[in-house]
C-alpha atoms as a printed R data frame, in Angstrom:
    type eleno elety resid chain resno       x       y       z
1   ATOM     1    CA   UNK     A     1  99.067  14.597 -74.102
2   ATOM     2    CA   UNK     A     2  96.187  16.882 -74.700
3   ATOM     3    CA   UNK     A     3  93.950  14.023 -75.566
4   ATOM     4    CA   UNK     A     4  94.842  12.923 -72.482
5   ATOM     5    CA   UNK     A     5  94.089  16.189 -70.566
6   ATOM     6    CA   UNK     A     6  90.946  16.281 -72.505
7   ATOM     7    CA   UNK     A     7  89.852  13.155 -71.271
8   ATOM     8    CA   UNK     A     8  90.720  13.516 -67.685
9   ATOM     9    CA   UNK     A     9  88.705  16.401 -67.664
10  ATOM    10    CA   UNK     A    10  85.650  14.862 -69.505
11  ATOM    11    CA   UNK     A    11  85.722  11.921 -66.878
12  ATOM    12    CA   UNK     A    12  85.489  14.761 -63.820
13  ATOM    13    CA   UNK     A    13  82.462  16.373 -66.343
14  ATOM    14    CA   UNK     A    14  80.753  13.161 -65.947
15  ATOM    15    CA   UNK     A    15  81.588  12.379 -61.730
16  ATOM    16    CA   UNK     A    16  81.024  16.061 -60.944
17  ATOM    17    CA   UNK     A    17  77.304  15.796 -63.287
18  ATOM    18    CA   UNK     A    18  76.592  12.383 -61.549
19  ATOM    19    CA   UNK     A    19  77.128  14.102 -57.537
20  ATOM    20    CA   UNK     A    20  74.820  16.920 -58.596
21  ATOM    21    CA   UNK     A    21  72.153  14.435 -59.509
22  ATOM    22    CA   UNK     A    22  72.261  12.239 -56.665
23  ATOM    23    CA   UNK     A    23  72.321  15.060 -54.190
24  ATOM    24    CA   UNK     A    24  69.339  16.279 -56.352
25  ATOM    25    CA   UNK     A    25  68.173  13.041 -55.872
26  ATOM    26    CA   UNK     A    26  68.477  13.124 -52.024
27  ATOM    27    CA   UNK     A    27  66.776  16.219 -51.659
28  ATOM    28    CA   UNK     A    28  62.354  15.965 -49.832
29  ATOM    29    CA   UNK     A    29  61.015  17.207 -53.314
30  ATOM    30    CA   UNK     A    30  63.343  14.764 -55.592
31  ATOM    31    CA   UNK     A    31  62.467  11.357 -56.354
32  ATOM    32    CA   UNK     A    32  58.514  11.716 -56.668
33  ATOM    33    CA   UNK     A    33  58.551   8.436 -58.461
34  ATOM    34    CA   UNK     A    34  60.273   6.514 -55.464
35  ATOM    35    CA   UNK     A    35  57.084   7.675 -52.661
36  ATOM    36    CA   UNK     A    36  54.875   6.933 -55.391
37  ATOM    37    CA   UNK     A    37  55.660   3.324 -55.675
38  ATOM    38    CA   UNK     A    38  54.790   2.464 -51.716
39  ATOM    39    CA   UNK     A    39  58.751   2.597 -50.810
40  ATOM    40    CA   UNK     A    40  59.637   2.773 -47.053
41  ATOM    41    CA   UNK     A    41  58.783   6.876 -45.777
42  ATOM    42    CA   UNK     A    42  62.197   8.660 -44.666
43  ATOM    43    CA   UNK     A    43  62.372   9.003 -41.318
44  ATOM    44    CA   UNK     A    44  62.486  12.788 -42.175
45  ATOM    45    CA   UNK     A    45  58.845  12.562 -43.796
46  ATOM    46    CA   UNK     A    46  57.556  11.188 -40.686
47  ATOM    47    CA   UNK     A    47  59.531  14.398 -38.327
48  ATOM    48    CA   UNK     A    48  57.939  17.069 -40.997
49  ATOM    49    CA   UNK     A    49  54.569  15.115 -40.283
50  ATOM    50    CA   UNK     A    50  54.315  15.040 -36.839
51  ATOM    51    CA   UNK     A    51  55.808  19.282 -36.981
52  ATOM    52    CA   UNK     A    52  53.061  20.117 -39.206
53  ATOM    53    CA   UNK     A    53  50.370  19.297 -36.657
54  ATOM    54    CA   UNK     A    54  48.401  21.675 -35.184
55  ATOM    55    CA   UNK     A    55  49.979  22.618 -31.872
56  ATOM    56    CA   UNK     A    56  47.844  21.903 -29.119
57  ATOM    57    CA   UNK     A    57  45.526  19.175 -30.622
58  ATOM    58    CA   UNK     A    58  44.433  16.036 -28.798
59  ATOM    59    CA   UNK     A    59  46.505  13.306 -30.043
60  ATOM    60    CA   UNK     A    60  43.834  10.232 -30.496
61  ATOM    61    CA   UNK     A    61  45.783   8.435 -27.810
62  ATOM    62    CA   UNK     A    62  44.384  11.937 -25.591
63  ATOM    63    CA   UNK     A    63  41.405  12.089 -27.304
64  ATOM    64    CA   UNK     A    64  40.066   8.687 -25.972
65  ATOM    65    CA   UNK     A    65  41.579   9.254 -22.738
66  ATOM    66    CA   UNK     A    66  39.377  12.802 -22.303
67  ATOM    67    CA   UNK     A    67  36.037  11.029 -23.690
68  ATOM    68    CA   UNK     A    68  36.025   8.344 -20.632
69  ATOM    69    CA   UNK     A    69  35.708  11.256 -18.179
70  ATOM    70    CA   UNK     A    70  33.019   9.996 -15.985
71  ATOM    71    CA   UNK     A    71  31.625  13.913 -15.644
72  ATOM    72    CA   UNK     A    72  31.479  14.312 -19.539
73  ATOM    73    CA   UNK     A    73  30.046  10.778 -19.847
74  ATOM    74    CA   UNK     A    74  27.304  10.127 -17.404
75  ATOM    75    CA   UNK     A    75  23.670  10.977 -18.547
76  ATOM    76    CA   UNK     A    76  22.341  13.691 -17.210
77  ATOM    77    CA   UNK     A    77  19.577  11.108 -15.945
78  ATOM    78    CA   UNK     A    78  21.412   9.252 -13.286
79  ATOM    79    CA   UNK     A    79  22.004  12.356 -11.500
80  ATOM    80    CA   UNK     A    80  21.634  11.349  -7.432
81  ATOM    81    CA   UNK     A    81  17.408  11.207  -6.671
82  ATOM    82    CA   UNK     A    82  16.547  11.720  -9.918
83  ATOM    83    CA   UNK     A    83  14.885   7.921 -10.078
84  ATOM    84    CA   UNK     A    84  13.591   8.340  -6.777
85  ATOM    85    CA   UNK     A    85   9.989   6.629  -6.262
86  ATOM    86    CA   UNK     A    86   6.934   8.951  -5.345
87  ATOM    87    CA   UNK     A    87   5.804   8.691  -1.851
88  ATOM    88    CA   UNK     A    88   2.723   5.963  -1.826
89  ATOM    89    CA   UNK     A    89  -1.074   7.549  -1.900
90  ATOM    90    CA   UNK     A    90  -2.844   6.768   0.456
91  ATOM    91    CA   UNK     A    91  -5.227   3.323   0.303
92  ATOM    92    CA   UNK     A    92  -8.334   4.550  -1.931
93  ATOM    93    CA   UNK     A    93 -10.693   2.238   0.602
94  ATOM    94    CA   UNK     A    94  -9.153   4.221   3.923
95  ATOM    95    CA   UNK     A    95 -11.946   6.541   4.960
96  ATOM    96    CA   UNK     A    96 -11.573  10.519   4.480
97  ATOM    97    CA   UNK     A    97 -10.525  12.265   7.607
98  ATOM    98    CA   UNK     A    98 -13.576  13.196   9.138
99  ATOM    99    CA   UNK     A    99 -15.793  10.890   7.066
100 ATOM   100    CA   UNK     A   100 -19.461   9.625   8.844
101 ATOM   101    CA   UNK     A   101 -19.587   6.076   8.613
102 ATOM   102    CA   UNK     A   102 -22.539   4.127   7.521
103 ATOM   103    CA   UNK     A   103 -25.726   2.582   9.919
104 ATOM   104    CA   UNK     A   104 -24.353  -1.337  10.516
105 ATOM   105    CA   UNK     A   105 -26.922  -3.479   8.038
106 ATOM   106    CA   UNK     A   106 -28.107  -6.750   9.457
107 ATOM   107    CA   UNK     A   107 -25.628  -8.591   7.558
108 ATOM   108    CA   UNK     A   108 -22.824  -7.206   8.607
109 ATOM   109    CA   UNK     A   109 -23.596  -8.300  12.471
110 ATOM   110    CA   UNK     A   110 -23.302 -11.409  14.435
111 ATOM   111    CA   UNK     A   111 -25.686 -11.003  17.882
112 ATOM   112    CA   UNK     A   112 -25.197 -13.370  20.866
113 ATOM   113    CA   UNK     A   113 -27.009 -13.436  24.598
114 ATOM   114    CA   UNK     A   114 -25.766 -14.345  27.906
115 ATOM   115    CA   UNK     A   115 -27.025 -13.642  31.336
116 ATOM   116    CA   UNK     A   116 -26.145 -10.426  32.856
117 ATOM   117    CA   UNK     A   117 -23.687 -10.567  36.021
118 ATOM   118    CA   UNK     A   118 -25.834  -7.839  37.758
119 ATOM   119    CA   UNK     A   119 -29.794  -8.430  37.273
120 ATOM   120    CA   UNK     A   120 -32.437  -8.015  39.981
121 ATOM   121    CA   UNK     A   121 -33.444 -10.680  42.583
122 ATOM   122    CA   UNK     A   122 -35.390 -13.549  41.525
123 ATOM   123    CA   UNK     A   123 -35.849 -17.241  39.380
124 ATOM   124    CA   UNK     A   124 -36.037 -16.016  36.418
125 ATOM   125    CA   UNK     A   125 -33.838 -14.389  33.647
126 ATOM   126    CA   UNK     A   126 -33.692 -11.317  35.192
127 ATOM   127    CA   UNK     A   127 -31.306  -9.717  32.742
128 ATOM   128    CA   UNK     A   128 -29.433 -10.501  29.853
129 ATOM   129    CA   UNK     A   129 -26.551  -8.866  27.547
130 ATOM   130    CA   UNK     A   130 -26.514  -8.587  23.984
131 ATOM   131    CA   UNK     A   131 -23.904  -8.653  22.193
132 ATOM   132    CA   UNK     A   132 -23.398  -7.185  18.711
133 ATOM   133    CA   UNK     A   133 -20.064  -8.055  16.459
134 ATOM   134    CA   UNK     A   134 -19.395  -6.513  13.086
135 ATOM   135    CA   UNK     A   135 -18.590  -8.929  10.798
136 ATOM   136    CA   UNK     A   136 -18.055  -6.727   7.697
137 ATOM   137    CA   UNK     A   137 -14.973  -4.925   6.212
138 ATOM   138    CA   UNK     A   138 -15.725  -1.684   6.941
139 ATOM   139    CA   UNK     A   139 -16.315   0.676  10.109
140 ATOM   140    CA   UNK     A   140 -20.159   1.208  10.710
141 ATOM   141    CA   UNK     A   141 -22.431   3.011  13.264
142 ATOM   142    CA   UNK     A   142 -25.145   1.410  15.634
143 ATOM   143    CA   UNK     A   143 -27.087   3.601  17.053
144 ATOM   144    CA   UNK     A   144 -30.476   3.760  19.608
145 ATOM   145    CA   UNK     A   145 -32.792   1.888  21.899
146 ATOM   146    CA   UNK     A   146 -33.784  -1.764  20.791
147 ATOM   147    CA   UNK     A   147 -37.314  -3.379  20.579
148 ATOM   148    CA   UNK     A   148 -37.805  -6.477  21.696
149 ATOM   149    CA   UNK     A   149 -40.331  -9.772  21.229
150 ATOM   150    CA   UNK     A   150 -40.209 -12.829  22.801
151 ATOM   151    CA   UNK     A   151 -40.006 -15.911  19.849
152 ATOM   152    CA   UNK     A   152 -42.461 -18.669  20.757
153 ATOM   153    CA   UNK     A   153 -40.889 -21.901  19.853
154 ATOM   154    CA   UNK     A   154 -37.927 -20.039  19.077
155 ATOM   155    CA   UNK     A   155 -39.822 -18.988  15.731
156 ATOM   156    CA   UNK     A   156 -38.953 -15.006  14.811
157 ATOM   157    CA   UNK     A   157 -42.168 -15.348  12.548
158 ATOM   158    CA   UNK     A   158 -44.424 -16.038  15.747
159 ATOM   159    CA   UNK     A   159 -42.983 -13.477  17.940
160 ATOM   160    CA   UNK     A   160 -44.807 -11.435  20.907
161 ATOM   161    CA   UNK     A   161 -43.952  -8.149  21.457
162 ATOM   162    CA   UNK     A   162 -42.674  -6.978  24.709
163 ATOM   163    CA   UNK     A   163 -43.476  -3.473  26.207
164 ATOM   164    CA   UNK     A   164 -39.800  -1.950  26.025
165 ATOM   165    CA   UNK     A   165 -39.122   0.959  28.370
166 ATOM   166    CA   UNK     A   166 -36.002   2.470  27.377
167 ATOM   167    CA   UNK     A   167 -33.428   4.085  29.903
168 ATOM   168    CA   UNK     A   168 -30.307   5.993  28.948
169 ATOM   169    CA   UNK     A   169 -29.612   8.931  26.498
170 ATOM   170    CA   UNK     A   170 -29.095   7.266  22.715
171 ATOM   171    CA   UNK     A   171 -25.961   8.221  20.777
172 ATOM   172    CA   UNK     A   172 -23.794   6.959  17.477
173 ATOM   173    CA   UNK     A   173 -21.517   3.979  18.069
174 ATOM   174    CA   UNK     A   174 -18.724   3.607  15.724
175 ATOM   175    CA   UNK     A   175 -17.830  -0.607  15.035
176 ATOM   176    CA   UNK     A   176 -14.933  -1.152  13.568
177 ATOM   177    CA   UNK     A   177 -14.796  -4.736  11.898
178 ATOM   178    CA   UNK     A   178 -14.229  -6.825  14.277
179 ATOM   179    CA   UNK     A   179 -15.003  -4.497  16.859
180 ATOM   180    CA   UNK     A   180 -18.047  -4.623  19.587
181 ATOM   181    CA   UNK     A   181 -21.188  -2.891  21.006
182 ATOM   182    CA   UNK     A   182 -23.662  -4.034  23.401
183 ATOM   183    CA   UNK     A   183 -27.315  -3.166  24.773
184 ATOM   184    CA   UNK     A   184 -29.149  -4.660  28.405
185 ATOM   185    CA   UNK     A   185 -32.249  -5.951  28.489
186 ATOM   186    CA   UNK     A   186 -33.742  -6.390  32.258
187 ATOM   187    CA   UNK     A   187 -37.048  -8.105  32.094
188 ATOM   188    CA   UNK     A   188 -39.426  -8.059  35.384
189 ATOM   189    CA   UNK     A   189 -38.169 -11.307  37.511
190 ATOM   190    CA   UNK     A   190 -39.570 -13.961  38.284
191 ATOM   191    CA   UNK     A   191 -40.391 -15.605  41.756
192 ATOM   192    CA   UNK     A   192 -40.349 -19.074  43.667
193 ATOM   193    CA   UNK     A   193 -39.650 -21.966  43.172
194 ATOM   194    CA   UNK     A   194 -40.517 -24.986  40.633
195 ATOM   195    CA   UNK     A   195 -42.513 -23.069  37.988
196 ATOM   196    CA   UNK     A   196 -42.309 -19.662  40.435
197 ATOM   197    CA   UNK     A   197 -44.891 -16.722  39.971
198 ATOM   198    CA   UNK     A   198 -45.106 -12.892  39.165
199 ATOM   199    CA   UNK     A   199 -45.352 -10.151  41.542
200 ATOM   200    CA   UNK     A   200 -48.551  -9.339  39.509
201 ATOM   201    CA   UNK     A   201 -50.021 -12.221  39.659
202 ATOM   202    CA   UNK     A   202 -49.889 -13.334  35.855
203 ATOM   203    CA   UNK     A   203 -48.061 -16.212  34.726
204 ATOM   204    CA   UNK     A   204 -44.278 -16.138  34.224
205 ATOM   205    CA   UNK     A   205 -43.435 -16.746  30.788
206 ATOM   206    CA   UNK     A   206 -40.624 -18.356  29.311
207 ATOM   207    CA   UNK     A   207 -39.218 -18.142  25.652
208 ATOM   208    CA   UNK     A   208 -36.532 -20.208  23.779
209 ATOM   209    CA   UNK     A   209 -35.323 -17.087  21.813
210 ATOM   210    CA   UNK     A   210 -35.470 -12.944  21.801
211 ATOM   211    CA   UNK     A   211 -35.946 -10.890  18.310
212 ATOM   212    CA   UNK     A   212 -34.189  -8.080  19.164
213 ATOM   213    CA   UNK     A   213 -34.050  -4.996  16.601
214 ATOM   214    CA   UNK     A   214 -31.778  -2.079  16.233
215 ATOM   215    CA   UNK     A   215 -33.024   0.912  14.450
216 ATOM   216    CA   UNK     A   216 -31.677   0.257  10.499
217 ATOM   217    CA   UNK     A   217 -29.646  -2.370  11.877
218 ATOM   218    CA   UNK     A   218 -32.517  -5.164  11.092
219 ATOM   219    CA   UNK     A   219 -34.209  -7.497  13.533
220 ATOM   220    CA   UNK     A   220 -31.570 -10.463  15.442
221 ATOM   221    CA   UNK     A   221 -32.813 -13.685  17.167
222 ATOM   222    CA   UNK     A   222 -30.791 -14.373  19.792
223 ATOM   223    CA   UNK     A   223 -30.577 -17.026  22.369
224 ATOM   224    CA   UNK     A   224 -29.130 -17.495  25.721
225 ATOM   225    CA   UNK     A   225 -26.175 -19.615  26.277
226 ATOM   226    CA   UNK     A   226 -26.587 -21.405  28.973
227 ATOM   227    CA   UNK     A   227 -31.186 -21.545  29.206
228 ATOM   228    CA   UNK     A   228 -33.949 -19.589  28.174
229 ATOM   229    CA   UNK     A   229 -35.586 -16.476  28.517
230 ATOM   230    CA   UNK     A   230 -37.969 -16.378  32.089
231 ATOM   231    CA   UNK     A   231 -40.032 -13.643  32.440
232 ATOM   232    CA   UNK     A   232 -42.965 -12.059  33.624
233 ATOM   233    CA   UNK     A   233 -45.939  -9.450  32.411
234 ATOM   234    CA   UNK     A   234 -44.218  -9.283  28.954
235 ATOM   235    CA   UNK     A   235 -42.270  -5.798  29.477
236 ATOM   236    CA   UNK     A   236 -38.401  -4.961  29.745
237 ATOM   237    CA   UNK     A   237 -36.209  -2.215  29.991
238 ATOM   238    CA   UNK     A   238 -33.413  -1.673  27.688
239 ATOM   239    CA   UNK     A   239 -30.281   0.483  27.345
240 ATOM   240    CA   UNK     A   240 -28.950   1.993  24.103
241 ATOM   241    CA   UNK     A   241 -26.346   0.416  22.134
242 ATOM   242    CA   UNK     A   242 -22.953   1.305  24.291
243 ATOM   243    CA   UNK     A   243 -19.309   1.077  23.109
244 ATOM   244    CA   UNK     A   244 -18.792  -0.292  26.825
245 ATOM   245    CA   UNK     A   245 -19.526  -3.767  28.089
246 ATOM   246    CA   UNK     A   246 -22.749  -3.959  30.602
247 ATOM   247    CA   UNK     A   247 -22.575  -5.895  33.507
């Protein structure tokens, strides 16, 4: 009977020894051996993970969120007008406010003849308008009275001189390309019919062409559209170069 006691109370030894060691077992710092091994976390593991955080940080989920603000993410150079173009300069061929303008060369005119609407009594010429057309790129100045020579045989090399007497104060015309100027020449008429005569008494004189030169604006040949040039005693009058068509 006290064997038997003795055993009893061995067996609850053992079963009260095994309880302690499984709630050992059971407890976070037992079983080191078991996390070791790559066993399934306790759910408990993962609740002292997430309390042992630092309150207040960004969870990465938060993180990315915050770094796709468009403030914090847009470069400082696409702020509004920063890429804005510079006004043009102005064209480096536009002339300076101000700026004198060169004296027309030859080459840059075109000169053409016609009879003048208003020209004094007579057979002959009488009077004719020259016209002078800038052909070039660029603004120039005409300027002055013209001379004149009468081109025999419509040859500028065998040219006679007439005796110019000019009327009208002389000033600066500005051509633009493309734009115009003019002077008049009014030669002394001719008379009668057929062949006609001068006032005179010389012999009128006809040409096929006029040389007609500007001062630094080179020497022009010109002829009339529509005949030639009758005149008599070899002298004309001329205006200076106008902006404003003569009659």
């Amino acid at each position: 009977m006290r064997y038997v006691n003795g055993m009893r109370g061995s067996a609850v030894a053992v079963v009260v020894a095994s309880a302690a060691l499984a709630v050992a077992g059971c407890q976070p710092g037992g079983g080191g051996a078991d996390a070791g091994d790559g066993g399934v976390t306790p759910s408990g593991a993962v609740s002292s993970a997430a309390s042992s955080s630092t309150p207040g940080a960004p969870t990465p989920g938060n993180s990315a969120s915050g770094s796709s603000t468009p403030s914090a993410s847009r470069p400082a150079s696409s702020a509004p007008g920063s890429s804005s173009p510079a006004a043009p300069a102005p064209p480096s061929s536009a002339p300076a406010p101000g700026g004198s303008a060169a004296t027309c060369s030859a080459g840059s005119l075109k000169a053409t003849a016609r009879q003048a609407a208003v020209r004094p009594a007579g057979t002959g010429t009488g009077a004719a308008v020259v016209e002078f057309t800038n052909v070039s790129g660029r603004t120039c100045v005409l300027k002055g009275h013209p001379t004149v020579a009468g081109a025999g045989n419509g040859s500028p090399e065998m040219n006679v001189p007439l005796t110019v007497q000019p009327t009208g104060a002389a000033a600066p015309v500005k051509v633009a390309p493309g734009g115009k100027a003019w002077v008049k020449l009014t030669f002394v008429q001719v008379q009668g019919e057929a062949d006609g005569y001068c006032v005179s008494g010389s012999a009128p004189v006809v040409y096929p062409t006029m040389v007609v030169r500007l001062p630094g604006s080179g020497a022009h040949q010109v002829a009339l559209d529509d005949g030639q040039f009758a005149e008599c005693d070899d002298t004309v009058t001329v205006t200076a170069v106008s902006a404003v068509r003569p009659s």
